[in-house]
N, C-alpha and C positions, 0 to 999 in steps of 0.2 A: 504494500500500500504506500504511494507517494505522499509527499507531505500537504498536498493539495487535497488530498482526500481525505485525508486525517482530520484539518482546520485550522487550527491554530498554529502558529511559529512561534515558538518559544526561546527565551532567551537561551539558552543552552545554544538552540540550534543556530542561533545569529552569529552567537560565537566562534560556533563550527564551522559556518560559512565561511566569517572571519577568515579564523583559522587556513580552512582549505587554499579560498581566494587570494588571499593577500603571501599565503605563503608565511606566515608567524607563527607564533606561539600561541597556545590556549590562554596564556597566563597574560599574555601581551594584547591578545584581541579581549579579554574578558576587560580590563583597565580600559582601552578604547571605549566600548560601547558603554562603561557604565560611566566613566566620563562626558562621555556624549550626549548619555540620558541628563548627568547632572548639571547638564550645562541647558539643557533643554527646560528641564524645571526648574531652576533659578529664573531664567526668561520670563517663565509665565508667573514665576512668583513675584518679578519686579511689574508685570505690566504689558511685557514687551510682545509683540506678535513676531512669531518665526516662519518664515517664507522658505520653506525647501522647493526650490524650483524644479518642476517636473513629478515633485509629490502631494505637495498642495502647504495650507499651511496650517499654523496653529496658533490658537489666542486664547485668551480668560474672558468669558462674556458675562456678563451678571444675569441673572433671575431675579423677578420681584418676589417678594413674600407673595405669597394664593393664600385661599383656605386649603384646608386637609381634612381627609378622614380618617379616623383610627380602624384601620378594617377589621377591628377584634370587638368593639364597641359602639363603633358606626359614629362616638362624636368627636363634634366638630372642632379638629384646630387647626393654629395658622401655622404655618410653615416658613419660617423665614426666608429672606433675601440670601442667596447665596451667590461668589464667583463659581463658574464652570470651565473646564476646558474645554476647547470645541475646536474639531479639526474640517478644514476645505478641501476637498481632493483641485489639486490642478486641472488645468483644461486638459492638457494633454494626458493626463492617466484618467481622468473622466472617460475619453475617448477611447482609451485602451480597455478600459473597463467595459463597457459600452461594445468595443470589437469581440474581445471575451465573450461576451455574453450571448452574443448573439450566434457563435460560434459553438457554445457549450453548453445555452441556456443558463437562467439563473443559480445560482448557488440554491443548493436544497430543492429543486427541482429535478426531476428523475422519472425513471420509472417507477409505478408505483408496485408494493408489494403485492406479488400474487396471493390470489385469495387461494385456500388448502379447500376449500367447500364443493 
C-alpha cells in the first residue's frame, strides 16, 4: 500500500524523505524540519502571514465569540473570540489539485463495497 493510500504523511516520513532526497542524515533532516516548523509558528505567533509560493499560504485569522451549545445538556453558552490558523492553497497546486482529481476522482470516493447478500 502506497503512502497515498494510507492518508496521512507523517513527520517520520518527511524526515525520510528528507533523508533519502537530500542525501543527509536522519538526525540532520529531523533538526531541518523541526526548525522549519519553529520558524513557521513563531510567524503566526507574531502576526505575520507566510506565503510558500507554489503551496499557498498561511495566517492567524480571528473568530468572533457565537453562542454554543453544551451537547451533553443542550445549554446555552458563549464561546469566545478566538485567533485560528488558516491555510490558502496557491493557484497553481489548486490547479494541480483540480488535474488530480479529475484524473482519480475525489479522495474517499471509490468503489463502493460489495454487498455479501
Amino acid at each position: 500500500m502506497t503512502r497515498a493510500e494510507e492518508g496521512d504523511l507523517t513527520r517520520a516520513e518527511i524526515i525520510q524523505l528528507l533523508h533519502d532526497r537530500l542525501a543527509i542524515s536522519r538526525k540532520d533532516a529531523k533538526e531541518i524540519l523541526e526548525r522549519f516548523l519553529d520558524v513557521l509558528a513563531k510567524c503566526l505567533e507574531d502576526g505575520e502571514r507566510i506565503v510558500l509560493s507554489g503551496l499557498g499560504s498561511f495566517q492567524v485569522r480571528p473568530t468572533p465569540a457565537r453562542p454554543g451549545r453544551n451537547p451533553k445538556t443542550g445549554k446555552v453558552a458563549n464561546v469566545p473570540a478566538k485567533n485560528r490558523p488558516s491555510f490558502a492553497m496557491s493557484q497553481s497546486l489548486r490547479a494541480a489539485m483540480a488535474e488530480w482529481q479529475s484524473e482519480h476522482g475525489s479522495p474517499g470516493q471509490g468503489e463502493p463495497p460489495e454487498d455479501d447478500a
